[in-house]
C-alpha positions in Angstrom: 99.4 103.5 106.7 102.8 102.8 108.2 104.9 105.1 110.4 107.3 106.6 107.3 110.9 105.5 108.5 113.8 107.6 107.3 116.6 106.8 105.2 119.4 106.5 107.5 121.7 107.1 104.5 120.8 110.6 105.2 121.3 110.5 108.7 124.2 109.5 109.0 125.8 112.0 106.5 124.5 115.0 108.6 125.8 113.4 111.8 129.1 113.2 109.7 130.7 115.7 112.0 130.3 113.6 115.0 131.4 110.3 113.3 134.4 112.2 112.2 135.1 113.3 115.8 135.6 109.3 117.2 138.7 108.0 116.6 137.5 104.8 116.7 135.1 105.4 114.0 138.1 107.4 111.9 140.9 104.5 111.8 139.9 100.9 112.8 136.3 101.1 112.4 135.6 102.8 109.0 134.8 99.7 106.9 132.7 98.5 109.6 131.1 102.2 109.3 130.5 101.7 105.8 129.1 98.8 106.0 126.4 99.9 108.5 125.6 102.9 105.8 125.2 100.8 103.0 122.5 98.5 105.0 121.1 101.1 106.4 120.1 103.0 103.3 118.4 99.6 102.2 116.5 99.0 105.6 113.3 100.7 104.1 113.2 99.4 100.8 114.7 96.9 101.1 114.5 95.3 104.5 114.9 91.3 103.4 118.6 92.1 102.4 119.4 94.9 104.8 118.8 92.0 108.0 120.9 89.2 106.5 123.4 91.9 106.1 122.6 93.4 109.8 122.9 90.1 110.5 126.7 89.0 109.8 127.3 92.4 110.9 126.0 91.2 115.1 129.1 89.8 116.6 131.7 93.0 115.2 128.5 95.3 116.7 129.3 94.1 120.3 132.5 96.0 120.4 132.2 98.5 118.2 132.0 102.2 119.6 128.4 103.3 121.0 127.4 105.7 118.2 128.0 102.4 115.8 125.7 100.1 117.8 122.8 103.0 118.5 122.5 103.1 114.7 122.7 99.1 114.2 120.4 98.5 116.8 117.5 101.0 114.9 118.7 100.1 111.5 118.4 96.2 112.3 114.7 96.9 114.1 113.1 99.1 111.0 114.7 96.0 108.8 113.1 93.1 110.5 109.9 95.3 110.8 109.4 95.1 107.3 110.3 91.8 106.8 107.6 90.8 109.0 109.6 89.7 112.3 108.2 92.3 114.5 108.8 89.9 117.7 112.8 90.6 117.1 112.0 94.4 115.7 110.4 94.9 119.0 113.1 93.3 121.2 115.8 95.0 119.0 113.8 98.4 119.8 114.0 97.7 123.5 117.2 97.0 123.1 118.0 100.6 121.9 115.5 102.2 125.0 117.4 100.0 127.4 120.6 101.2 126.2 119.6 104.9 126.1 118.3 104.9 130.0 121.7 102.9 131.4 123.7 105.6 129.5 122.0 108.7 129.7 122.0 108.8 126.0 118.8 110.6 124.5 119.5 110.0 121.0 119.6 106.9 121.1 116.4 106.2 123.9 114.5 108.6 120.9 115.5 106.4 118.2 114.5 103.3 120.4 111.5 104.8 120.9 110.1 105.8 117.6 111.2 102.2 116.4 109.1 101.1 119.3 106.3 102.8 118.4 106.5 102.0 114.7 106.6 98.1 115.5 103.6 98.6 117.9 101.5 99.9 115.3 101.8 97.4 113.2 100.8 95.1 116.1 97.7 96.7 115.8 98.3 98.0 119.5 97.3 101.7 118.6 97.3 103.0 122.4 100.5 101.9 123.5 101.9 102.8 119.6 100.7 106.7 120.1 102.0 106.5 123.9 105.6 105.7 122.7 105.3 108.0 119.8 104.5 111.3 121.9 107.1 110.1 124.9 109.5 110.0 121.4 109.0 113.1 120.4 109.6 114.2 124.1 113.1 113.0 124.4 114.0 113.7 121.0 113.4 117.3 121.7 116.1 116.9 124.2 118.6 116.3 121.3 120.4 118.3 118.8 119.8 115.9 116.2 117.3 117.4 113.5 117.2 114.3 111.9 116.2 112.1 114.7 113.5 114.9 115.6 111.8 115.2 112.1 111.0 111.1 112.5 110.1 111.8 116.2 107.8 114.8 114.9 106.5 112.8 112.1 105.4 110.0 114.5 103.8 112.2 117.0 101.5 113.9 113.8 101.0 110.4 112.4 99.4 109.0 115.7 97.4 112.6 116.3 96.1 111.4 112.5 94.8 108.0 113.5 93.2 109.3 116.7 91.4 111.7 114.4 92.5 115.0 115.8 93.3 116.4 112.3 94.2 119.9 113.7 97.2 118.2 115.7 98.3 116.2 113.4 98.2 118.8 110.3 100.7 121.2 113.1 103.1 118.6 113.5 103.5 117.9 110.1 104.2 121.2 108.9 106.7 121.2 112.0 108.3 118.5 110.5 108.6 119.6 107.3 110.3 123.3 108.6 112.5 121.4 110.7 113.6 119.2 107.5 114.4 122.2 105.7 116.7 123.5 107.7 119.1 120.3 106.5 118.3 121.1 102.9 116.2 120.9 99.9 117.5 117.5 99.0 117.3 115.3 102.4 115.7 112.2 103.3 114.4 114.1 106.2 112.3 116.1 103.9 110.8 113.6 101.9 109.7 111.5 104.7 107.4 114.8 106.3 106.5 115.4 102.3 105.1 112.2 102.2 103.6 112.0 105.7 102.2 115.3 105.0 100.3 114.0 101.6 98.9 111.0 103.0 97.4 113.4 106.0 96.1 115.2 102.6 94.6 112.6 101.5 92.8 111.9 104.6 91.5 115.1 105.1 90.3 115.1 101.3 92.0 118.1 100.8 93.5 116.7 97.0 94.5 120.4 96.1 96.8 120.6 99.1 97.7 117.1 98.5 98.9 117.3 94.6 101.2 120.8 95.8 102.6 118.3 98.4 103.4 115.6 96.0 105.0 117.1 94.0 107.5 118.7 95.8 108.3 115.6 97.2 108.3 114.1 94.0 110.9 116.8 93.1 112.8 116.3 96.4 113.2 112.5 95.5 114.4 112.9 92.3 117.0 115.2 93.5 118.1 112.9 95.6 118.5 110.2 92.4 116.9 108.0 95.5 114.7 105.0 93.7 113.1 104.1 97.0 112.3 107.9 97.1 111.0 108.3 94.2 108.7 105.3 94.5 107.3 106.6 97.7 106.5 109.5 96.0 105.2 107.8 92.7 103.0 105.6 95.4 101.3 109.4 96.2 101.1 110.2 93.0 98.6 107.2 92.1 96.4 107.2 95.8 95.7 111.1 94.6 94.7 110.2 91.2 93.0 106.8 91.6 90.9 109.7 93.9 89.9 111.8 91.1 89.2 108.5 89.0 92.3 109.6 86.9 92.9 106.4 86.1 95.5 106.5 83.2 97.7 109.1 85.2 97.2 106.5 88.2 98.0 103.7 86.0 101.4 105.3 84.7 102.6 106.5 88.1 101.9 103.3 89.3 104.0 101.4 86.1 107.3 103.8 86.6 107.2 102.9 90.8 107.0 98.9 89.6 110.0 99.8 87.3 112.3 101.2 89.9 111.1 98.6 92.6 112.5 95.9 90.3 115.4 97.7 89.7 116.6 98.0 93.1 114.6 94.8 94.2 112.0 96.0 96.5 110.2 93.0 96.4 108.2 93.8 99.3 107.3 97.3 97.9 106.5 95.7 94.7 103.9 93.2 95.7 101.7 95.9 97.1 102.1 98.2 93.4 100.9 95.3 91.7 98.2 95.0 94.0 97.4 98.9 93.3 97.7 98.0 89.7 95.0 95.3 89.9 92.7 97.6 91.8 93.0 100.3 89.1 91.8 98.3 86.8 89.0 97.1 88.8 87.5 100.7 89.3 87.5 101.2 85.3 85.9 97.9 85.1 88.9 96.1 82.9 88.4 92.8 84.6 91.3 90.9 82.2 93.7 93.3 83.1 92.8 93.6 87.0 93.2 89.8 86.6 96.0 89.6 85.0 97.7 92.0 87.5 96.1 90.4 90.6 97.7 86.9 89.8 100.8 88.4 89.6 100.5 90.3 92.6 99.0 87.0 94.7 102.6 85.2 93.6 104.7 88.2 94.5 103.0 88.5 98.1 103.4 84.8 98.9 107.1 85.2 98.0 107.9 87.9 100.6 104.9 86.5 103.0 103.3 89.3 103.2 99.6 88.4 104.3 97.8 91.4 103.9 99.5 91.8 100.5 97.7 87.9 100.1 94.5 88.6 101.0 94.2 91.5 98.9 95.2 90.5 95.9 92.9 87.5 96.3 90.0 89.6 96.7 91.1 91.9 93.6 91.7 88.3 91.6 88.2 87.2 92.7 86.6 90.4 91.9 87.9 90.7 88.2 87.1 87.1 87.7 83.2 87.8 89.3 83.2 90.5 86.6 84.3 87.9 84.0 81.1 86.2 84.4 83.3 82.8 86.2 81.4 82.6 89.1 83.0 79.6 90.9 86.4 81.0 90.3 85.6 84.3 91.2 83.5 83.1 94.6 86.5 80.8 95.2 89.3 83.4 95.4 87.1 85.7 97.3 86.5 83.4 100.0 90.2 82.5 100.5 91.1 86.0 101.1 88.0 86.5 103.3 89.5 83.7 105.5 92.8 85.9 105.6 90.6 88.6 107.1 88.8 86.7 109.6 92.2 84.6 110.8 93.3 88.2 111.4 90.8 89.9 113.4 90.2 92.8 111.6 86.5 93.7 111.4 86.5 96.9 109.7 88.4 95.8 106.6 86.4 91.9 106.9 82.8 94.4 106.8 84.3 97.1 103.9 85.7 93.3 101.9 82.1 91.7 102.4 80.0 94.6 101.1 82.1 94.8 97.7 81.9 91.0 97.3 77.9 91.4 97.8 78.2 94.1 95.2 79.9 91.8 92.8 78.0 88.7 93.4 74.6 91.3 92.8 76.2 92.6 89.6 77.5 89.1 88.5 74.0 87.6 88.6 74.1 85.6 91.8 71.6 87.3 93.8 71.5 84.3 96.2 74.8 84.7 96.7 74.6 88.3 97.0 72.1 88.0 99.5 74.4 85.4 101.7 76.9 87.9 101.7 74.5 90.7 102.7 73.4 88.5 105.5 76.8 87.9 106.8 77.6 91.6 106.5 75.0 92.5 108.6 75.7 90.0 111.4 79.5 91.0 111.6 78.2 94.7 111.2 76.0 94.0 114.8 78.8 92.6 116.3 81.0 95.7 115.7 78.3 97.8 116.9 78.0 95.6 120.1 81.7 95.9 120.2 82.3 99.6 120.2 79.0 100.3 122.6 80.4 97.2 125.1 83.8 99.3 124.5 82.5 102.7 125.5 80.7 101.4 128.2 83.1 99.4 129.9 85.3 102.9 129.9 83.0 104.8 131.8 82.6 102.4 134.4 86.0 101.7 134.7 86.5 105.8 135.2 83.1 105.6 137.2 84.8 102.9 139.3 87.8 104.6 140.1 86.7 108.0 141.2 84.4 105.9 143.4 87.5 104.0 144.3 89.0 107.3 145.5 86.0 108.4 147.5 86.7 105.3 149.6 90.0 105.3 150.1 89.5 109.6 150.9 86.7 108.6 153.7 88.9 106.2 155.0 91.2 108.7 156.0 89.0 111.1 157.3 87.9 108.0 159.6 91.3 107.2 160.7 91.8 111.0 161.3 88.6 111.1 163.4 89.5 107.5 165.0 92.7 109.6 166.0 91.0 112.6 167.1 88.5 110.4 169.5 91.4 108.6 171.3 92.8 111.8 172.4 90.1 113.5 173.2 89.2 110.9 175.6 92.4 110.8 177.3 92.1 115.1 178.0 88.4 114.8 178.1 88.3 116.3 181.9 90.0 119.5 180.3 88.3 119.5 176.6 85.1 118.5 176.4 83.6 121.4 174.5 86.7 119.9 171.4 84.8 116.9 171.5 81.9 118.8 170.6 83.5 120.9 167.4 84.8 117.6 166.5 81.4 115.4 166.1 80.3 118.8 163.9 83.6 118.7 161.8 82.6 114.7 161.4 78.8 115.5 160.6 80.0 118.2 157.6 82.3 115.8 156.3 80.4 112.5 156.1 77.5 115.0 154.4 80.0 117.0 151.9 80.7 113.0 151.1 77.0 112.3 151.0 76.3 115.6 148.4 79.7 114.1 146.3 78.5 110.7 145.5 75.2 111.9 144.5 76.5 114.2 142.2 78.9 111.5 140.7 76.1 109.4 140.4 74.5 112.1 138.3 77.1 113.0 136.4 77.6 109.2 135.2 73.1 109.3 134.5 73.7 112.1 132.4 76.9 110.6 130.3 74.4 107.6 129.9 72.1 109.4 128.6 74.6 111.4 126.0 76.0 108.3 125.3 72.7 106.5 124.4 71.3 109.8 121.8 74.8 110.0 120.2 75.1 105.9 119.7 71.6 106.4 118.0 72.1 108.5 114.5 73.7 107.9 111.9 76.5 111.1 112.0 75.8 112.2 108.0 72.1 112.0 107.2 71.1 112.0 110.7 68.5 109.5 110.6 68.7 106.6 113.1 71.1 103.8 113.3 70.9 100.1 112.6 71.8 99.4 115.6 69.0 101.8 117.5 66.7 99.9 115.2 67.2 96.5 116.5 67.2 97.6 119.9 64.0 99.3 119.7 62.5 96.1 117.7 64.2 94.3 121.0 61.9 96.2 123.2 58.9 96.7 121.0 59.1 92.9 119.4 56.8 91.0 121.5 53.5 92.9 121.6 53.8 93.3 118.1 53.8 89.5 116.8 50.3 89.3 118.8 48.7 92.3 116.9 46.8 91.1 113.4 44.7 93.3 112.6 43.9 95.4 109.2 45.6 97.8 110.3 49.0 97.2 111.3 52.8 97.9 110.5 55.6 98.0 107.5 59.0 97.2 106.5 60.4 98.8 103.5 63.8 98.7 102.7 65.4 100.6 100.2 68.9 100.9 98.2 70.4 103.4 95.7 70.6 102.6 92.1 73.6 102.5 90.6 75.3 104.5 93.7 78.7 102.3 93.3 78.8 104.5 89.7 78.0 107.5 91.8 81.1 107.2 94.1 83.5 105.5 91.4 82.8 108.7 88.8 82.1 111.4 90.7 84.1 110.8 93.7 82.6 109.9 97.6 81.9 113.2 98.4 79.1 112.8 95.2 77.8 110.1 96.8 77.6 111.8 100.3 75.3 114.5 98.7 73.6 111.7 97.2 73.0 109.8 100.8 71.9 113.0 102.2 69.6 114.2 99.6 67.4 110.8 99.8 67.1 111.0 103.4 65.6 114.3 103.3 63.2 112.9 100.5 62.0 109.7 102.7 61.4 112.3 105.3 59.3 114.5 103.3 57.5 111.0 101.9 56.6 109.8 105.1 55.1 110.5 108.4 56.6 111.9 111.7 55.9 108.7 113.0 57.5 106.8 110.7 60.9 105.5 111.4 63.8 105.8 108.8 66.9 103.9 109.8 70.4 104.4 107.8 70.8 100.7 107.3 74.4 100.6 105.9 76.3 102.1 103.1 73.4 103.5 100.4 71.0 100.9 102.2 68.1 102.9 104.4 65.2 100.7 106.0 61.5 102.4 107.2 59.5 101.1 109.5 55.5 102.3 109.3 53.9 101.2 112.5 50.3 101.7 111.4 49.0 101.8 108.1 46.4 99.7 106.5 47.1 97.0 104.2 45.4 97.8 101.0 47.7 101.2 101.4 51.1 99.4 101.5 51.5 99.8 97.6 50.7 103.6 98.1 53.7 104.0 100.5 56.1 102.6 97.9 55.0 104.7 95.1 55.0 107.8 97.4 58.7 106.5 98.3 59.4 106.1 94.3 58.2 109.1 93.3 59.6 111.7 95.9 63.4 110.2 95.8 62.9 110.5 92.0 61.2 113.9 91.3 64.0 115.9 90.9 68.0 115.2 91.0 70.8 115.8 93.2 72.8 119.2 92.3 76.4 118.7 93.0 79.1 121.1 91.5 77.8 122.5 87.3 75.5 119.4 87.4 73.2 117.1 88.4 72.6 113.6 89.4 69.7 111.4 88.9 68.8 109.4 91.9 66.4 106.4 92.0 65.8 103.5 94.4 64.8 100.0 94.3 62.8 99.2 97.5 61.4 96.0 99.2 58.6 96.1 101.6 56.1 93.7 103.7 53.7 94.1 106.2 54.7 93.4 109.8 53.3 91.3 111.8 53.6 88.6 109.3 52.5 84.8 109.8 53.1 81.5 107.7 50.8 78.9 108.8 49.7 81.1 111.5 53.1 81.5 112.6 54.3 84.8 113.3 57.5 86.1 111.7 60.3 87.6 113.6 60.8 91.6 112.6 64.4 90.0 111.2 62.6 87.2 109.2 60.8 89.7 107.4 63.1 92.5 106.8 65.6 89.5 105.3 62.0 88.8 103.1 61.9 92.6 102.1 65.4 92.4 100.9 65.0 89.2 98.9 62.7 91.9 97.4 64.4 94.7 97.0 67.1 92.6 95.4 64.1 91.2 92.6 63.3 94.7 92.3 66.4 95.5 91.2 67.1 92.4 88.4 64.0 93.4 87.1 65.0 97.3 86.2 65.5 99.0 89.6 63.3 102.4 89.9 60.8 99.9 91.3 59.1 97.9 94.3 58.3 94.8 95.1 56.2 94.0 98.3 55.3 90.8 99.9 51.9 90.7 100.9 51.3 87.5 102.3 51.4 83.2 101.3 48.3 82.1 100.4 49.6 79.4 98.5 52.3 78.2 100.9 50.8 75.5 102.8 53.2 72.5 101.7 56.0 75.1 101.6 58.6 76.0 104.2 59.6 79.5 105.1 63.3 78.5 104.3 62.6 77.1 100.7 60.7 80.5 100.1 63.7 82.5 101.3 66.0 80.4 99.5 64.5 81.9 96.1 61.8 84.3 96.1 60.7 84.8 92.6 60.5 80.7 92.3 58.2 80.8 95.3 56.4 83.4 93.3 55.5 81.6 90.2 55.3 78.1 92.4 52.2 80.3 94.1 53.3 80.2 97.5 54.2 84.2 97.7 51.8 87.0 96.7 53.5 89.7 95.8 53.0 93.4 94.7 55.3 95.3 92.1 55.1 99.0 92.0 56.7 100.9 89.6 58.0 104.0 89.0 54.9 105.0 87.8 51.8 103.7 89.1 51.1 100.6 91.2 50.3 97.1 89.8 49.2 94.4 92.1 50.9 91.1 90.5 49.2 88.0 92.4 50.5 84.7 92.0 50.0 82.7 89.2 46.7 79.9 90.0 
């Protein structure tokens, strides 16, 4: 989501009255005025042509009169920002600040600032971005400029939205928007909050709110008879409906915002619609058209070098062609824009584009490629997970640190002071010897108040340890553990486990929700939350209090049995079968049926009298869990041991499992939905 920047076309005819006022601006300077207005209003929407005009435009700028250059210099920074300079929109931007703090100008130090903190956003620097955003808002409210204050406002509720204080953020919005409508019903000002105010919507989930939203701003726009507008608003139109799986109203929203795009040649704008369009088609499952759309989309993005715009569209290409049934086509696309991902550092969207190109590998048929891409989900999901816990850490030492930092520098004084205190007392110690006294008690009480402070500080940082540690454990919306308090325990416990083979020992079964990608795309996420937390109130009620139940990631949950007997392994999956399946989910007038396709093996497990890593054979219950699943799902499939496997290596098995199978060198278990079968290898 970027900072919404407001058409300075508007702007500039409510600061009319002031232009009017120069005389500079009335006589010599009108053309040159003009001008500026005319590449202003295109500095949104069209940012490519705005800058080469802003550009000629640089050497009159120098000596044109100071409201002139205040609105060049932000015009010619919210241009190159979206032509993807934001080196020059950034030194453009301090520029404006610089200019605004020599001449006591606040107008223009706001309007520096809010271009600032747009440009630092899309640096990905979120801190500083918020920072300048607030200190905008600060200065702007200093002004008389409504205009200017409505961006200011909007930035300061935007950057309360991405810290995720919702109640902040949804205020200064709805500021925004009352200050916008004291201009009029027809203003850029208005549709900017509008539209800042629907993606907030949108957010929150709140689609009701967020329709009512839209389409007032969708009426504002029109009003205006401003295409770039009107887009915008058509752009909110589709993100609420593609929500509610309206896919045809989504579709033609989408189709008229291409239209006026091209019409005023938004190229930029219309490289990301096309990449909407693509993704529409994807979640009906119309893989020729989401292709079709996707190639067209990849040539549009290269054109106007928009990465992001790249990347996507070559994962929405790959997908539709997965979904084709052309593998090597499909895989191929996929991993180019996977590369554009990793060259750019972001994790999140890398670990959201990896799970859906496991998905469509697993639904394509390529379970070994599925499971590749499960694998390297997982590792970049732990390294996240280290991340943020490294992150959090590192915080509260650094705050830790720094009060102790303070204590110091506090006892040094009172030293000096006492140092002080000793040198004079020794000099009048004939006539004060009973101060020298009261003095040594003063010390005594200070150096013990100092004593009493660090240990409480010291407890104080225990006990946010300790918070830290049980919150970084669940998982916040079924409440059972995390992944990564798994592997920590697993960590600790590892070692003495490997040595313990015996009959009775431990279990890994790890399970997955059929068809919960239907779930989510039909019914909508919050469907498929009730689904998530309705089966991890059935595996409780399956299994023991002693049992461990980890949410593994997305609809993937993982239990780990620490002592059951062998022969009973097959009983814990059909337990697990039946209770998620005895009765459905209720969620609004209906229900949903919910079924799972698990994996399991015993743990300690050895080849060649070589004990298994805990990760070596959770990697073996999902090569079973995925078999379970290309064989009808609603079932389980357990590895009980290799009898067979003496000439075989534990990497050939893992490469394919169900070869290894009928090759003899697995014995497995399948356990249906309905009783349990033992199914040994073939002789």
């Amino acid at each position: 989501m970027v900072f919404p920047v407001l058409s300075q076309t508007s702007v500039r005819a409510y600061c009319a009255v002031a232009i009017l006022l120069c005389p500079f601006a009335a006589r010599a300077d009108q053309p040159l005025a003009q001008r500026l207005r005319a590449a202003g209003a295109m500095a949104r929407f069209v940012p490519d042509q705005a800058s080469s005009r802003l550009r000629d435009m640089e050497w009159e700028m120098a000596t044109a009169p100071a409201q002139l250059r205040t609105d060049f210099l932000y015009f010619y920074s919210t241009a190159e920002r979206g032509t993807g300079d934001l080196t020059h929109a950034l030194a453009l931007a301090d520029q404006l600040i610089n200019y605004g703090k020599r001449n006591n100008d606040n107008l223009a130090l706001a309007k520096g600032l809010i271009g600032r903190a747009n440009t630092l956003y899309l640096r990905e620097d979120l801190a500083a971005s918020h920072a300048t955003a607030f200190e905008a808002e600060r200065v702007a409210s200093a002004t008389g400029d409504i205009p200017t204050k409505v961006l200011a406002t909007i930035a300061a509720g935007q950057s309360f939205q991405e810290e995720g204080n919702y109640p902040a953020a949804l205020a200064k919005l709805h500021a925004a928007v009352g200050m916008a409508r004291q201009i009029g019903t027809d203003s850029a000002p208005l549709a900017s909050a509008l539209h800042a105010l629907v993606q907030l919507y949108l957010n929150l989930r709140e689609l009701d709110k967020g329709w009512e939203v839209q389409q007032e701003s969708l009426a504002v726009a029109r009003k205006m008879a401003s295409p770039g507008y009107v887009a915008t608003a058509l752009g909110d139109e589709y993100a609420l409906a593609v929500e509610q799986n309206a896919f045809e109203r989504a579709r033609h929203a989408l189709f008229e915002e291409l239209g006026l795009e091209r019409s005023m040649g938004a190229r930029q704008m219309g490289a990301t619609t096309l990449v909407n369009l693509s993704d529409c088609y994807l979640k009906e499952g119309r893989f020729r058209e989401a292709e079709a759309y996707a190639a067209q989309a990849l040539d549009a993005a290269v054109d106007v070098r928009s990465n992001n715009d790249v990347a996507t569209a070559r994962v929405n290409l790959g997908q539709a062609l997965l979904g084709q049934g052309r593998l090597a086509e499909g895989k191929r696309q996929f991993e180019a824009g996977l590369a554009t991902y990793e060259k750019q550092g972001d994790k999140p969207e890398l670990l959201a584009v990896l799970r859906e190109y496991g998905r469509a590998l697993e639904h394509a048929g390529d379970y070994k490629g599925a499971v590749d891409a499960y694998d390297r989900e997982r590792g970049l999901s732990g390294e996240i997970f280290a991340g943020e816990r490294q992150k959090a850490v590192m915080e509260l030492q650094q705050k830790y640190d720094a009060e102790k930092k303070q204590r110091r520098i506090d006892a040094l004084r009172q030293e000096n002071r006492a140092a002080r205190a000793e040198l004079d007392n020794r000099r009048w110690q004939q006539r004060v010897w009973w101060l020298l006294a009261v003095t040594y008690a003063l010390a005594s009480v200070v150096v013990g108040l100092l004593y009493r402070k660090v240990r409480r500080a010291n407890s104080e940082l225990e006990e946010k340890n300790l918070l830290l540690k049980r919150q970084g454990a669940l998982d916040p919306l079924t409440l059972l553990y995390n992944r990564r308090h798994f592997q920590e325990f697993m960590s600790r416990a590892g070692n003495e486990r490997r040595t313990a083979f015996d009959a009775t020992a431990g279990a890994l079964f790890l399970l997955d929700v059929d068809h919960f990608k239907d779930v989510n795309d039909t019914l909508g996420h919050a469907a498929g939350d009730a689904v998530l937390k309705t089966v991890a109130h059935d595996l409780r009620a399956a299994l023991r209090d002693t049992d461990m139940i980890v949410r593994w990631g997305g609809e993937e949950f993982l239990a780990f049995v620490p002592a059951v007997a062998h022969d009973e392994l097959d009983e814990v999956a059909l337990r697990i079968l039946h209770g998620i399946s005895a009765q459905a989910v209720e969620y609004r007038n209906g229900s949903i049926p919910v079924s799972v396709s698990v994996g399991y093996a015993p743990f300690p497990l050895a080849l060649g009298g070589t004990a298994l890593t805990w990760e070596r054979v959770v990697n073996l219950a999902d090569m079973a869990m995925l078999l379970a699943k290309s064989h009808g799902r609603n079932r389980a499939y357990g590895v009980r041991g290799f009898p067979g496997a003496v000439h075989a290596s534990l990497d050939a098995i893992e490469r394919d499992l169900e070869q290894a199978w009928r090759a003899g060198w697995v014995d497995l278990s399948v356990v249906r939905g309905g009783a349990a079968t033992a199914v040994r290898a073939r002789g």
